[in-house]
N, C-alpha and C positions, 0 to 999 in steps of 0.2 A: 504494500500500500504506500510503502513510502517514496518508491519510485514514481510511482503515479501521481504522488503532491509535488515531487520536484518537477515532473513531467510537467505536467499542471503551470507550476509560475513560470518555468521556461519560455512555456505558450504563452503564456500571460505577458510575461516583460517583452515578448518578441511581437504579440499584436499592438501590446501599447503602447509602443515605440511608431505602429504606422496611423495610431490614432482609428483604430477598426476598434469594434467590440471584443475587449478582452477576454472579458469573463465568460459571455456565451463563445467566443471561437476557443478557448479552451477547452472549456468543458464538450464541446465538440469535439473537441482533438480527441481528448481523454477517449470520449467512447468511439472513436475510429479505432483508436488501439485496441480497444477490447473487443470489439465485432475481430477485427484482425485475428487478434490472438484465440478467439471464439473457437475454430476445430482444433485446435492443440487441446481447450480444456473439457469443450463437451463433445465431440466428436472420437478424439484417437484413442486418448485416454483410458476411456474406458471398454472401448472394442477392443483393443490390444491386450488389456487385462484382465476383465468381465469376458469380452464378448457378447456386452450390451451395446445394442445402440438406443439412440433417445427416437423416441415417433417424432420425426420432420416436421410434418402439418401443425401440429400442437406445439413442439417445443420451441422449433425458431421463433417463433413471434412472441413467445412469451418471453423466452430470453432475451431476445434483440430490443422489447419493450422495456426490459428490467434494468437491462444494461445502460439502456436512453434513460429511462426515471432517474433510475440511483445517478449517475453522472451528472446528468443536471441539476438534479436536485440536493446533491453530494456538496457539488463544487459551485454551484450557480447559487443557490439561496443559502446554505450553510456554512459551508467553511471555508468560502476563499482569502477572507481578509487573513483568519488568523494563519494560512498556509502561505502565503504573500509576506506576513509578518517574519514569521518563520524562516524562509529561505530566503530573508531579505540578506543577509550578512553571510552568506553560504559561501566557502569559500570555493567552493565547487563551479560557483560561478562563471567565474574568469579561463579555471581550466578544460571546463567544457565547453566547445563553441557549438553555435546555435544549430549547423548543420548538421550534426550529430544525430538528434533527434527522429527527423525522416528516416533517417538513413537506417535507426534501429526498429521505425514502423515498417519499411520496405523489409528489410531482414524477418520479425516475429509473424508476417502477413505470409513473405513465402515459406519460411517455415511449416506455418498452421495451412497451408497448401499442400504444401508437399506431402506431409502427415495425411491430411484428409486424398490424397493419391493412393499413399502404401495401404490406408486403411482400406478404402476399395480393393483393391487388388487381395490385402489378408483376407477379405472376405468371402472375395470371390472366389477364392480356393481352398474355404475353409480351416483358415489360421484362425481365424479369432477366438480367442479368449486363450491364447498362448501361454501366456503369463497363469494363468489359473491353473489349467493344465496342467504345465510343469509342476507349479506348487502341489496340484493334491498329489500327482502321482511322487511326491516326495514322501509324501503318509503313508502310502498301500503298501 
């Protein structure tokens, strides 16, 4: 979580700098990231190690909904001041440049890509729930 509040003011100090809306283009950012990172947490995860998957129709829109509320309502009506306050004197600042940031949304988005690839693929011939698998036949 704490990555995500520095996330957060990075956004923040770099829209406020062009005089755009800070706080809602952040908190938009924030949850681009997390739609991105979205099949890394609900998609691979647990087909790889359960060999569950979530019902599509129902849970994307619940989740993509949850992910928008909480973000907005997280960092938009809650707690941006005192996160701003916080990472005001960060000295993390200076040594991280702004470009940085894209650059590790581009990375976790094709990552949770890729993932969501191999998971098809485990599926489709029967891998899934590997990870489980192994483990019971550790018992027998």
């Amino acid at each position: 979580m704490e990555f995500l509040n520095y996330m957060f003011f990075r956004v923040y100090k770099y829209m406020e700098k062009d005089d755009e809306e800070p706080i809602a283009l952040a908190s938009l950012a924030i949850t681009a990231f997390l739609l991105g990172t979205l099949p890394i947490i609900w998609f691979g995860l647990p087909l790889i190690i359960f060999g569950w998957e979530p019902k599509t129709r129902t849970s994307d829109s619940f989740i993509i909904l949850s992910i928008f509320f909480f973000c907005v309502y997280s960092y938009y009506k809650a707690k941006f001041r005192k996160i701003i306050k916080q990472y005001e004197k960060c000295s993390y600042n200076e040594k991280i440049p702004y470009w940085i940031f894209p650059i590790i949304f581009v990375i976790f988005s094709s990552i949770g890509l890729f993932e969501f690839i191999i998971c098809r693929w485990l599926k489709d011939n029967h891998y899934d729930g590997i990870v489980l698998k192994w483990f019971l036949e550790l018992f027998e």
